[in-house]
N, C-alpha and C positions, 0 to 999 in steps of 0.2 A: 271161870272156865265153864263152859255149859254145861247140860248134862247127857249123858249119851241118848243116842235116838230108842225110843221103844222097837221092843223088838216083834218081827210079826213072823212065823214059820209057813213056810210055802205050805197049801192043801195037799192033803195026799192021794194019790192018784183015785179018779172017779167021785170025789167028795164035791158037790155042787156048793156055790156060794150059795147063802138062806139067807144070811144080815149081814149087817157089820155093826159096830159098838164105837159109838161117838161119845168125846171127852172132848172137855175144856178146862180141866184141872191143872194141866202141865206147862200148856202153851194155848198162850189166846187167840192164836189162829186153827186151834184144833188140832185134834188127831184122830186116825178111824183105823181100827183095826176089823179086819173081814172073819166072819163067823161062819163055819163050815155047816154040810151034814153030820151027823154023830156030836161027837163032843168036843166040846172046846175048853181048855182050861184055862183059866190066869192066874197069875202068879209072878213071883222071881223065879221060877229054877226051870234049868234048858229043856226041862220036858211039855213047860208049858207052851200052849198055843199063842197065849196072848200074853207075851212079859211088859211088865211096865215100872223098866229099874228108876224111874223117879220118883215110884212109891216106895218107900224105905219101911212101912208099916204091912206088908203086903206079907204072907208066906211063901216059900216057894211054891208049895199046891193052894188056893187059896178059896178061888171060887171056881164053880162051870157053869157055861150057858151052851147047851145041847138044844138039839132040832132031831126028829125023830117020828114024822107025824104033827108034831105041835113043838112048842118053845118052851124050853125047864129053865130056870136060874137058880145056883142055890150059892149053902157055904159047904166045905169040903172040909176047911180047915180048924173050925168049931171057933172062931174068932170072929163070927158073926159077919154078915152079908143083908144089907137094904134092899129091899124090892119093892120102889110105888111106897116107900114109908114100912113096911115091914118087916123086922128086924129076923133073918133066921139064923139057927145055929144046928149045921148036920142037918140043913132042910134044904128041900129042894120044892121048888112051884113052880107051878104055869104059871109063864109070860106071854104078853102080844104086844105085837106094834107101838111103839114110843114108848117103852116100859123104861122107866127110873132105875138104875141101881147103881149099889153105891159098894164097892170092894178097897178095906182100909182106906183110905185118902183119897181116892177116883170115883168119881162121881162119871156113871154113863147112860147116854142114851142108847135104847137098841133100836134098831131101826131093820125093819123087815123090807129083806128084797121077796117078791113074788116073780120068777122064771116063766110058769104060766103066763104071765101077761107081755111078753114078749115074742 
């Protein structure tokens, strides 16, 4: 039986798309979930923005990647978060464009939309 679709929660009103967060952990044709203004969480649990129930190693709060001026990614849930190869616990750092990160078993790319240039 497959496994359910990751889940993605609509923007909340006035929140511009900034990224989205591309995976090929799950399925080999991909998945993208869109990355808002303010913050974004992932996780299992229904508050997050970016759930992804095929990672069974994941916390309900887990990691964030917020936009805010610039790009933060961290770990939330002290179970450690990769960024570009560096492991944090309850850290957060600046990210840019094609930045690596890896949350329990999902390995993702971010990839920055620029609005400006349209």
């Amino acid at each position: 039986m497959p496994s359910p679709p990751a889940a993605r929660r609509e923007a909340k009103p006035g929140r511009r798309l900034v990224a989205v967060l591309v995976t090929y952990t799950w399925r080999k044709e991909g998945q993208f979930f869109p990355v808002y203004e303010g913050r974004n969480l992932i996780g299992l649990g229904d508050e997050c923005d970016i759930r992804v129930p095929e990672d069974a190693a994941l916390r309900p709060i887990h990691a964030i990647v917020a936009f805010q001026d610039s790009f933060f990614a961290g770990d939330i849930a002290g179970e450690g978060v990769e960024v570009n190869g560096v492991t944090l616990r309850r850290q957060i750092i600046g990210v840019a464009n094609h930045s690596r990160i890896r949350t329990a078993s999902t390995e993702w790319l971010l990839a920055i939309v620029d609005p400006a240039l349209l």
